[in-house]
N, C-alpha and C positions, 0 to 999 in steps of 0.2 A: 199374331202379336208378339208372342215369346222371338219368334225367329226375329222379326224386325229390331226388337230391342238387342239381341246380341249383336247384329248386324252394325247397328248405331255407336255398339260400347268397342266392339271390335275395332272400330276403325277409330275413335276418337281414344284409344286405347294408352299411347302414348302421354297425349298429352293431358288424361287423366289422372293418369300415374303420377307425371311431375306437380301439378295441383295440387294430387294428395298428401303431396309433402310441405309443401308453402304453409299451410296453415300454424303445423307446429314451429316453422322457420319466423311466421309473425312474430312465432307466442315468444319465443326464443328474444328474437330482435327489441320487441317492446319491454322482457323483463329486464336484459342489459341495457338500454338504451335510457332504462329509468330504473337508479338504486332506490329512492325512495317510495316507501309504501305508498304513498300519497299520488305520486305520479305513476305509478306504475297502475292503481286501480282507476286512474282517469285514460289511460291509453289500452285497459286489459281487453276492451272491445273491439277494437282495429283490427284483429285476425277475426272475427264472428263475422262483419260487418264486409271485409273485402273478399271472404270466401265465400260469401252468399252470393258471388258473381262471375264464381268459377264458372257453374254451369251455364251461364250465358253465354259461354266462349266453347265450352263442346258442344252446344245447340249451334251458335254459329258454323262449328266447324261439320256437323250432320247435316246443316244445311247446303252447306255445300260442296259439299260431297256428293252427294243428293243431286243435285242442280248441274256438277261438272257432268257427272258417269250417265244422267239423265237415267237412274236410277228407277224413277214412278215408270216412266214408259216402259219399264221391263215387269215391275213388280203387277203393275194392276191390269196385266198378261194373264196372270197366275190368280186363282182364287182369293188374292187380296185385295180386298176393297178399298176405294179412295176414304171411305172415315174410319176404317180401321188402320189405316197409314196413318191420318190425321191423329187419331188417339195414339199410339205408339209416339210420336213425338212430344205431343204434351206429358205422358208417362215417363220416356224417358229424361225429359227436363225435370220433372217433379221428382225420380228418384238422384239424377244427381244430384238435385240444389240439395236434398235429404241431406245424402253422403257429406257436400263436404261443407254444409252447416255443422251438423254432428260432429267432424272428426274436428273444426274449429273450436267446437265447443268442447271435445273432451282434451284437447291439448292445451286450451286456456285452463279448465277445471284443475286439470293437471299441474300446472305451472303454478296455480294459486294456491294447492293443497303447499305443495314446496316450500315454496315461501313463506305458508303459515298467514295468509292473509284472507284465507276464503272465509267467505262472510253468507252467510241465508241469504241476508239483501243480496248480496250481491248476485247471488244464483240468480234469483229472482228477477232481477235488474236483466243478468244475458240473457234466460230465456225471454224475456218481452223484447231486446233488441232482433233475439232470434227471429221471433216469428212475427217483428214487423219485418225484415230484412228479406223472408221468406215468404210475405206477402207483395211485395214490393219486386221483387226479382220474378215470382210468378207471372206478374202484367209482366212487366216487361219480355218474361220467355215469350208470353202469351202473343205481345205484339211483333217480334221476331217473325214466329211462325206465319200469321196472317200477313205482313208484309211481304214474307218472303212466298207466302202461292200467289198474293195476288202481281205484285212484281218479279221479284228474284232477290236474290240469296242475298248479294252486293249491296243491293240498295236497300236491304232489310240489315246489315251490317252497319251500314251509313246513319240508318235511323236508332241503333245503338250509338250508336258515337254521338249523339245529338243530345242522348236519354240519359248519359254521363255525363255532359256537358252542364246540361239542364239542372243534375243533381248538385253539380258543383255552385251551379250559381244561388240555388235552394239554398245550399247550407251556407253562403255569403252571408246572402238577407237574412241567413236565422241568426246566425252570430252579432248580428247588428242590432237584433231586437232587444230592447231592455230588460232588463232582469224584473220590473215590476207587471210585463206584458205578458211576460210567461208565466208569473205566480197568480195572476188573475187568469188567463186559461189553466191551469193546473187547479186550483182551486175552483173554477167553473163545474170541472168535471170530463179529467183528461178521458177517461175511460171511454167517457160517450161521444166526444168528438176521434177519438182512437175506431170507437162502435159504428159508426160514422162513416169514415173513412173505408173501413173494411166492407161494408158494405156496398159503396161506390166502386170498390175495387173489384169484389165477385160478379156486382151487375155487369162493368166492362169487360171481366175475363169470359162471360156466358152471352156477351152482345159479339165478342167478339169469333169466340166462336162457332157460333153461327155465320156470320158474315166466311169465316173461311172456310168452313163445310160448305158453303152457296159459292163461292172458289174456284174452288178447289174441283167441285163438278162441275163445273163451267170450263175448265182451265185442260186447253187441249198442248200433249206433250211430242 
């Protein structure tokens, strides 16, 4: 497992590196981009929010990698199993999205100490955007990976691009919704339609893999 994971960070090395940096370039970008307090804590979550999708782009890129070098047909040669291959990539997804959640979040903390604007709420406020953003990029690594043993790597890339697509038009129709639609779900009891939601979301990340463990042993390289 250890060996697989350096194997993954080594090669997607570069372009983790430059990642690493973009976050604090958000934090940067949104604090000049907005002198007032006011707008500045309405946009402080755009660096949380777009780097919770970094690591969908080094999965991508492990994918295929994987997929050119036809990598598994060497590895599972070798005492490596096909669901120890399989976990090594959900591991490695789950520790990047970590990484550069965090390091978004402590270059936004950072920029707010600065300014003199950090507020409780407001912690409060990033870590729930966190770790819906870290729920939400999870399925989607999650569907990455299954798409790509059951197809290939491209057309697991393509189903990304659809997945972003889909978000943008979500947040169309949410912006459209009236402000007295959302105070009656808020007041309903966000937490439990949030409780809800996560829950839906673990069922599909454990339907799914399953389905790619059955795959994956199926799936001749």
């Amino acid at each position: 497992m250890k060996g697989l994971l350096l194997k993954d960070f080594y090669n997607t090395r570069r372009t983790g590196v430059l990642l690493m940096i973009l976050p604090l370039i958000l934090a940067l970008i949104v604090y000049a981009g907005h002198n007032d307090i006011e707008g500045f804590q309405r946009f402080i979550f755009v660096p949380i929010l777009i780097s919770s999708f970094f690591s969908i782009a080094l999965l991508m890129n492990s994918l295929a990698w994987d997929e050119q070098s036809n990598y598994p047909l060497y590895a599972f040669t070798t005492p490596v199993s096909r669901m120890t291959y399989l976990k090594s990539k959900y591991l490695f997804h789950a520790l990047a999205t970590l990484v550069y959640i965090t390091t978004a979040f402590l270059a936004v903390m950072i920029i707010s100490l600065m300014t003199g604007i950090f507020q409780i709420s407001l912690l409060i406020e990033m870590l729930c955007i966190g770790a819906v953003s870290t729920v939400f990029v999870w399925l989607i690594g999650i569907c990455l990976i299954a798409f790509s043993i059951k197809y290939s790597a491209v057309r697991a890339s393509g189903f990304v691009s659809m997945s972003f697509g889909l978000m943008g038009f979500l947040g169309i129709i949410l912006e459209k919704v009236p402000d007295s639609v959302k105070q009656t779900v808020t007041s309903a009891g966000l937490p439990v339609v949030l409780g809800i939601l996560l829950m839906i979301l673990i069922t599909a990340g454990v339907i799914l893999f399953r389905k790619s463990s059955q795959w994956l042993a199926r799936k001749e390289f």
